[in-house]
N, C-alpha and C positions, 0 to 999 in steps of 0.2 A: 678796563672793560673785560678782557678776558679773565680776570679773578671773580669777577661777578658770574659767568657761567656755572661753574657748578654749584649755583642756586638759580633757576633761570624765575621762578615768581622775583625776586630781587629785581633780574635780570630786568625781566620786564614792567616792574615797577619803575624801573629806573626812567624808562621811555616813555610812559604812562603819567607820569610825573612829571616831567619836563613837559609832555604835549599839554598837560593840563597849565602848567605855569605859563607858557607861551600863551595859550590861547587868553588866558586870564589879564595876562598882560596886553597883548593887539588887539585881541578880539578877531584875529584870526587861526587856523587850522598849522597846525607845523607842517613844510614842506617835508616830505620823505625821502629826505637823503641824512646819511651817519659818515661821518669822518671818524675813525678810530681813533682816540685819543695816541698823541703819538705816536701813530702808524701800530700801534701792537694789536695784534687779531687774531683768532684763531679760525677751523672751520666753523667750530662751534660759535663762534659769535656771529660769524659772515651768517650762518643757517637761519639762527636765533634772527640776528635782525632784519634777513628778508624774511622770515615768516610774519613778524609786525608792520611789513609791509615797507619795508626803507630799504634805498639804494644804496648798498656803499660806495662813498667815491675817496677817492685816495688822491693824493698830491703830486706833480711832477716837480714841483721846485718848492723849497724852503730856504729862509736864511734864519740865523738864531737871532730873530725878533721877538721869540718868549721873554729873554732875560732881562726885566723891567732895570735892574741898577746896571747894565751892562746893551746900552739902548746905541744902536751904528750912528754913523750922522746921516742928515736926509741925504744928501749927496750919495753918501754910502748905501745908504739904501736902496735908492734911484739906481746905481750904475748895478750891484747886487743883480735887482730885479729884469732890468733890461737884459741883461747877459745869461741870466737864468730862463730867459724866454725862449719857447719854439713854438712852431706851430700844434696847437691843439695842447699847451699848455694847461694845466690847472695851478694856480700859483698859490702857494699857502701864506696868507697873512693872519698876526693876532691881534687883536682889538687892543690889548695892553701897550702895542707900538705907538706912539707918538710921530715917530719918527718915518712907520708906515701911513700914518692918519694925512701928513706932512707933506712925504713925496709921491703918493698916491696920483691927486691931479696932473704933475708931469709926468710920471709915469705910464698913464693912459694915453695922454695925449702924445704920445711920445711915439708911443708902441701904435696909436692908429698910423701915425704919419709914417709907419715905418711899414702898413700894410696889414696889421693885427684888428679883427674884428671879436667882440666880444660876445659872447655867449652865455643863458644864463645855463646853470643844469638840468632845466627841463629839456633846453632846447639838442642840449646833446646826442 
């Protein structure tokens, strides 16, 4: 993302693109929030992307759940995430996880019983 700045028409096709492919796909409007593709950002893009109107939100916790041949076990994942937890967390997971897809349901359940309520990022 920040190599896309100094061309910002790019820039902003890039988002302009995507909202049209979401909508095309749901039939609804893209939420206005931008996660920096691995956290890399610069002013220039934070500027860039609230002038389109998007909130950047960034992540308090990660585990290396990107690496599709190289995947934790649920378990692994489960305790990862619990431990990785605080209050007012935002927890990064990738769709490519299985292994997040997996222990996802104890995980929540886990974390309400432990006093964690969830929130979406409007509500924040």
């Amino acid at each position: 993302m920040p190599s896309l700045v100094s061309n910002p028409v790019r820039f902003n096709n890039e988002f302009a693109d995507t909202e049209s492919a979401y909508k095309s796909a749901t039939g609804k409007s893209l939420a206005k929030f931008f996660r920096p593709p691995m956290g890399e950002y610069s002013q220039k893009t934070l500027y860039l992307t609230q002038q389109l109107g998007y909130k950047t939100i960034f992540w308090s916790f990660a585990h290396r759940d990107w690496e599709t041949n190289n995947q934790p076990s649920v378990s692994v994942t489960h305790d990862r995430i619990l431990t990785g937890a605080h209050p007012g967390a935002i927890v990064l997971l990738h769709a490519v996880s299985q292994s997040d897809t997996d222990a996802l349901p104890s995980v929540i359940a886990d974390l309400q019983h432990a006093g964690y309520v969830f929130h979406t990022l409007n509500e924040l």
